[in-house]
N, C-alpha and C positions, 0 to 999 in steps of 0.2 A: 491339386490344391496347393495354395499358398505355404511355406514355412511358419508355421505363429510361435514366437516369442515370448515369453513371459517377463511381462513386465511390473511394474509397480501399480501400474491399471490394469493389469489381466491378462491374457493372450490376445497379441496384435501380430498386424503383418511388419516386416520390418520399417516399412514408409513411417507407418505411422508413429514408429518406436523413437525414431528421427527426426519425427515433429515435435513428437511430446517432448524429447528433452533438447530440442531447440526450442522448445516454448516455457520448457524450466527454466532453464539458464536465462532466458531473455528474463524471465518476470522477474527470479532473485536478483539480475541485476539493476532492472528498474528500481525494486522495492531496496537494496542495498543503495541506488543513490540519490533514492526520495528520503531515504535516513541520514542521507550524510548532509541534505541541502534544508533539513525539518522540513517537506513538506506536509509529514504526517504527523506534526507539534502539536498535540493538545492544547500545549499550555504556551506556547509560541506568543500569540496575538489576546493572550487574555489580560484584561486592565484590572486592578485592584481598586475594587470601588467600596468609598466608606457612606454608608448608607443617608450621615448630614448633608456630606456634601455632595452627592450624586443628586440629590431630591431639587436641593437652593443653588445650584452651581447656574444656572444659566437664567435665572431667574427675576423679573426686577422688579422685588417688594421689600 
């Protein structure tokens, strides 16, 4: 039988232990440079709209 590990997800074989924190590292760093470019801005791409003039803004009466 295999060696199993204990890891942060349970007892694995080592392969897998080797995935998983090649698959850690890769996401944090995705998500570490999807924060640094805002891909994840909430508040990025939001307009300030005042309720007059959003309504009559394009309007011709």
């Amino acid at each position: 039988m295999a060696v199993m590990i204990h890891s942060k997800y349970g007892y694995e074989p080592p392969e897998w232990v080797q995935a998983d924190a090649r698959l850690d590292k890769w996401c944090k760093n995705r998500k570490r440079r999807a924060k640094q470019h805002g891909a994840f801005s909430l508040d990025k791409n939001k307009e300030v709209r005042n309720e007059t003039t959003s309504v009559c803004k394009n309007q011709w009466y």
